[in-house]
Structure formats: C-alpha cells, structure tokens
C-alpha distance (Angstrom), angle and dihedral (degrees) to the residues before:
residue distance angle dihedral
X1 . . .
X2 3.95 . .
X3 3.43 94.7 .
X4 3.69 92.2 52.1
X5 3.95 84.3 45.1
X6 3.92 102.4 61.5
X7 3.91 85.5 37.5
X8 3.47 84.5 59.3
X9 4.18 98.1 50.7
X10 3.88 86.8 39.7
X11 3.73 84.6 55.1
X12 3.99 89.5 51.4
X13 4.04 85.8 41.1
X14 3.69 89.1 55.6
X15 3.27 112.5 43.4
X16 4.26 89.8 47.1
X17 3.64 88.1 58.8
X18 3.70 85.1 51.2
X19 3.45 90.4 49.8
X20 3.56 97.2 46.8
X21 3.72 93.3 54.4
X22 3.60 99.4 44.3
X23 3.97 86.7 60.2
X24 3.64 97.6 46.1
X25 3.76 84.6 60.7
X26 3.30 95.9 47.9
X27 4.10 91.0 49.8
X28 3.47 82.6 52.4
X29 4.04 95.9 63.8
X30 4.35 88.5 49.9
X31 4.02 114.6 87.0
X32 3.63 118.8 -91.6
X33 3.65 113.6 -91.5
X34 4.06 141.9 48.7
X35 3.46 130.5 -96.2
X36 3.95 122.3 -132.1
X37 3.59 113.5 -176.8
X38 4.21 124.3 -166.4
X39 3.84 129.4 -175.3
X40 3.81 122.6 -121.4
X41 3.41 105.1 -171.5
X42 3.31 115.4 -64.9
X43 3.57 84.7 -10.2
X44 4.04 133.6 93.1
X45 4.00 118.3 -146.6
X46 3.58 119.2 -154.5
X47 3.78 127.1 -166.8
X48 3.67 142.8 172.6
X49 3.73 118.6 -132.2
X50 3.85 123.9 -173.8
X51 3.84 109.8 172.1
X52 4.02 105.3 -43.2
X53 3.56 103.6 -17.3
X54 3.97 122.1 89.5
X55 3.97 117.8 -158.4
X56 4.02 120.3 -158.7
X57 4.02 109.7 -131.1
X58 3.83 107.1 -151.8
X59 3.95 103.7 -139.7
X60 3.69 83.3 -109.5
X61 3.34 88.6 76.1
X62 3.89 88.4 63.7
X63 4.11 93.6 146.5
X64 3.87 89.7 49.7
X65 3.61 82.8 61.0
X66 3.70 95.5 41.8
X67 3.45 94.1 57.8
X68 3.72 97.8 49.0
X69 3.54 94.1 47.9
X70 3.84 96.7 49.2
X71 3.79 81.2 46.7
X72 4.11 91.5 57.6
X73 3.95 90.1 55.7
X74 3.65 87.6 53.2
X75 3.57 91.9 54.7
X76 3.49 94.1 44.2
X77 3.97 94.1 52.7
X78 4.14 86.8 48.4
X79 3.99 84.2 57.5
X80 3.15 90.2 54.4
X81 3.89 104.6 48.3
X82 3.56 88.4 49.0
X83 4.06 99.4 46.4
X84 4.41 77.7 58.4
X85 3.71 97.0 40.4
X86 3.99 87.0 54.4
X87 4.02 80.3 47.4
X88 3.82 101.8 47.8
X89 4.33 83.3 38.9
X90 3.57 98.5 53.4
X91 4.61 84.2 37.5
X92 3.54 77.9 58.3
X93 3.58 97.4 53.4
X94 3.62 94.6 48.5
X95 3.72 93.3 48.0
X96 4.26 86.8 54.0
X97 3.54 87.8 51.2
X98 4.03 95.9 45.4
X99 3.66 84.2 54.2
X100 3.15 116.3 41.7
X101 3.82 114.5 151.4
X102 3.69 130.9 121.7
X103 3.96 88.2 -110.0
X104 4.15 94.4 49.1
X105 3.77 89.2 49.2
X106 3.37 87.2 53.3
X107 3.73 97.6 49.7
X108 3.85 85.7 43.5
X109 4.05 89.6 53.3
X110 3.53 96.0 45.7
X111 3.88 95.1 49.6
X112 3.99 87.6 59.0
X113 3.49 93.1 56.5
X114 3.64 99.6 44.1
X115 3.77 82.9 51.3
X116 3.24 90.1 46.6
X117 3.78 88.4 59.7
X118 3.69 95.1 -113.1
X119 4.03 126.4 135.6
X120 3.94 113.4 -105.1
X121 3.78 106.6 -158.8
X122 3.79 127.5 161.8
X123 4.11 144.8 -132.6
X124 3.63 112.1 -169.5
X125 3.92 132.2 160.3
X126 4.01 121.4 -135.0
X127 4.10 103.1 -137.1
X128 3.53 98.9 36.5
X129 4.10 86.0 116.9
X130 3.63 90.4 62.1
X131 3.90 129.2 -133.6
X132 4.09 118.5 -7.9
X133 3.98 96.1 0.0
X134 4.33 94.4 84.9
X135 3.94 85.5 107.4
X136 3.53 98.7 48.0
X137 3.93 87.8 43.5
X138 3.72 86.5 49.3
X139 3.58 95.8 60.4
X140 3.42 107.8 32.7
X141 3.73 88.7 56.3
X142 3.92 94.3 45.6
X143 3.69 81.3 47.8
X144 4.10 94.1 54.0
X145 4.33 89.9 40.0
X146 3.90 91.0 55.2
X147 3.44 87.2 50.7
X148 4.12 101.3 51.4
X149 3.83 97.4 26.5
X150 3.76 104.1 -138.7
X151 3.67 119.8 -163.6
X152 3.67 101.1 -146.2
X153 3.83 121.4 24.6
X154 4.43 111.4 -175.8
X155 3.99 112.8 -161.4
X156 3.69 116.3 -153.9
X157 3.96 105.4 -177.7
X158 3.88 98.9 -130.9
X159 4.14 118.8 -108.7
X160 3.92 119.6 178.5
X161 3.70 117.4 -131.1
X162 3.69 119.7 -164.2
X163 3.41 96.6 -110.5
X164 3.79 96.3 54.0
X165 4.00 114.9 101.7
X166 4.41 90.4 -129.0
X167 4.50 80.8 57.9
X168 4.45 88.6 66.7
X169 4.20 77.6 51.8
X170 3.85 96.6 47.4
X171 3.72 86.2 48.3
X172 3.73 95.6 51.6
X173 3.68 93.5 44.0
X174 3.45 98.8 -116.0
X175 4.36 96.5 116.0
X176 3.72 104.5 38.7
X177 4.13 99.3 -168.1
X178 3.33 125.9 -134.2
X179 3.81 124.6 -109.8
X180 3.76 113.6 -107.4
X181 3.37 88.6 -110.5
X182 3.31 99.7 53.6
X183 4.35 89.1 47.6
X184 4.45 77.7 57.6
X185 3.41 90.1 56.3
X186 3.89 96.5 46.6
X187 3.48 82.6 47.5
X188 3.78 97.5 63.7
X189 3.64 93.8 48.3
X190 3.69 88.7 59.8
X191 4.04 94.8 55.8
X192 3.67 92.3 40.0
X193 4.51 88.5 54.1
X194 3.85 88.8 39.3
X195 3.82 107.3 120.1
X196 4.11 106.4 167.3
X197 4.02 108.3 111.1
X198 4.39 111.4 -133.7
X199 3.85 94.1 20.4
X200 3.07 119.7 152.8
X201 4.04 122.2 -133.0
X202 3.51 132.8 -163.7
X203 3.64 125.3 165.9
X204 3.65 127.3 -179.1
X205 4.22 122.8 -175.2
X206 3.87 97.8 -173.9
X207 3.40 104.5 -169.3
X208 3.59 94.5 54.8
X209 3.85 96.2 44.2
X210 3.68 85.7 -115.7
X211 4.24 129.5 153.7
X212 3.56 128.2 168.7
X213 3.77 118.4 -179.0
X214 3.52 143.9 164.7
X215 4.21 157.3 104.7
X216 3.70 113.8 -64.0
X217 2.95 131.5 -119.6
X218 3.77 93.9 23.0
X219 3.70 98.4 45.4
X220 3.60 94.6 50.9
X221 3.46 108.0 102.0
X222 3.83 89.3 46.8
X223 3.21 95.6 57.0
X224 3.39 101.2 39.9
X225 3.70 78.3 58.7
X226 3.65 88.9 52.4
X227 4.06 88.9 60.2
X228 2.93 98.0 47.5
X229 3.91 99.6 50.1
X230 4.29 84.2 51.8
X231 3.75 90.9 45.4
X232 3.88 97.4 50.6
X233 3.86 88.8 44.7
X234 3.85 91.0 54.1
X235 3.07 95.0 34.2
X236 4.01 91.2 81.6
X237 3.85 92.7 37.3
X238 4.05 124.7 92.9
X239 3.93 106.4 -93.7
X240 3.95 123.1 -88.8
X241 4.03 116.9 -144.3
X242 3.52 109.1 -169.7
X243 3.67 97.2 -137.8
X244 3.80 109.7 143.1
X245 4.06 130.4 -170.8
X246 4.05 122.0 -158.4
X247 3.76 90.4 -86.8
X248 4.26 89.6 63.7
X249 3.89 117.3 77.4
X250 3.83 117.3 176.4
X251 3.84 135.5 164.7
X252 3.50 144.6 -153.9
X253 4.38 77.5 -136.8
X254 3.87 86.0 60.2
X255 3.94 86.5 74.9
X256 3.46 111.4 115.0
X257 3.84 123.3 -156.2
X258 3.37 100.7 -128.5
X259 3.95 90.9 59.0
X260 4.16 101.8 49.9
X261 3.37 118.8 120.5
C-alpha cells in the first residue's frame, strides 16, 4: 500500500507540472498585457495595462477584449496549480521527513523511477545477515520486493574474500557467516514469500555449484522443488563456508549445467 501511495502523489506531482506548463504556453499565445475592467453606470470600461501604461478598448474592439479576458482565467487557473504544487511539494517533504529510514527512502526512490518509466530490478545476496537471521532476512526482504515490484531480482549467495572490509569483521568475530546451507535455506524462504507476478528469478550459490532460476509465480513450485532437492542433498554433507583467501578464485561462470538446481 505505500508504494501504491507515493505513486499516487507522484501521479498528482506530475500531472500539475503538466498542467502548469501546458498553460504557460497557452498564456504565451494571448497579447501582452492585462485587462482591468470598471463599471460606469450602466456602462463597462475596459483597458489594457502593460506595466504603467493603461489603454482604452472601444467595445468595438470586442475580440481584443475576448482574448484578454480568456487570457485572465488562464492565469488564474496557473495560480492555482502552483499554490497546490507548493502544497503537495512541501506534503512531500513532510512525508520524507516522517519517514525517514534507509528502507522508506528506498521505497520513495524506487517509486520515482518507476514513475519515471524506468526498470527497477534487483541484486541481492542471501547470508548477508550473518548466522541464525536467514529467516528474518527472508521475510523482511520478500516483504520490501512485494512492496516495489522489481522485474528482475539476481541472488549472489554472499562469500567473504580477504580483501573485503565485512572479512576484518569475520576475523574479529563480530559477523559469524552463515553456512552455505543455511544461505539455501534462506533462499527458499524468499521464493516461497515472493508475491510480484512476471518476475524474474535467478539465484546462484557459487560455492556449491548451485542455480535456481525461473518466472514467478508460475515457476514457483518448481523451484521450490529445486531447493528443496539441493537442501536435502546438503543437508547430509559436512558444511561449506564460503570464506575465500587471495589464493581462491570462483565464479558464478564456473556453473556447470549439469549441476543447477
């Protein structure tokens, strides 16, 4: 529902900017100056008045006045699409400031560019919580993707090289990693949550030549199946960390088909 909520003020956004520069142009076509118009009795006076000078239009000059009239109303409907965009633009501000977490932002940012007509897709890595929180990465991350609708979401199960900053952690003992295994399992759970019709899913675990792939929601059940196949087969083997040093190199490419999931 927030997603669909800021789509729905960027609509509003949009479409007053739209409006606002579709009546400059017309106000653009009209002759220069305003008209100011005063009753004399039974009588209406009509001028023109650019800057300091005021011109008398004879009632002859009926179109003159037309024009400059018509012209007025414009003006006075552009006033009033900017007094709301100033509304909805400060609303907006508020609402930033309301919610301001990393994960809002993000919802915030992506609902631009999807309004913006650009493609939102997604590279993520199962383990990244460390050690007993796959679940709870699972779901808040299924939770955050049914939310934003990507079209394309790329798993790389996490590995720490030596080099990366999160290694001087694991050596510390402040990010215990998961077991491959366990980043399979997390894995799952995030296909089963997934609720975002035609995305597209591919999951790679590297180190145990593992790739899961497919269209959700009608690939689901296959590769649910897929899981669980990998899980059950690993299940009974001693566990794999994917901790690697500078002598290790190891790429999604090193896949080989006869070993996908």
């Amino acid at each position: 529902m927030y997603i669909i909520f800021i789509q729905n003020i960027l609509e509003q956004q949009k479409q007053l900017n739209k409006s606002i520069e579709n009546y400059k142009k017309l106000i653009n076509k009209f002759p220069s100056g305003k008209l100011q118009c005063f009753k004399n009795g039974k009588h209406i006076k009509s001028y023109k008045v650019n800057g300091n000078l005021k011109k008398y239009i004879p009632t002859k000059e009926s179109a003159t006045i037309e024009k400059l009239a018509l012209k007025k109303y414009y003006e006075s409907c552009l006033d009033d699409c900017i007094k709301e965009k100033e509304l909805l633009d400060r609303f907006i501000q508020d609402i930033q400031q309301l919610y301001g977490c990393e994960e809002e932002k993000s919802q915030w940012q992506i609902a631009r560019m999807q309004q913006a007509g650009l493609v939102f897709n997604a590279h993520i890595m199962t383990g990244i919580a460390g050690r007993g929180r796959g679940m709870e990465n699972a779901e808040k991350t299924a939770e955050f993707f049914n939310r934003t609708h990507p079209e394309r979401i790329t798993n790389f199960s996490l590995f720490l090289h030596r080099r990366a900053p999160l290694y001087q952690d694991y050596q510390t003992g402040r990010f215990v990693p998961a077991s491959e295994l366990d980043n399979l399992i997390e894995d799952r759970r995030l296909i089963e949550l997934l609720d975002v019709p035609g995305l597209v899913y591919d999951g790679f675990h590297d180190m145990l030549k593992v790739r899961v792939r497919g269209t959700l929601p009608q690939d689901k059940e296959k590769m649910l199946k897929q899981f669980d196949e990998a899980i059950e087969k690993y299940r009974n083997e001693p566990p794999v960390y994917a901790v690697l040093g500078d002598e290790h190199e190891f790429s999604s490419n090193d896949v080989s088909t006869d070993r996908i999931a």
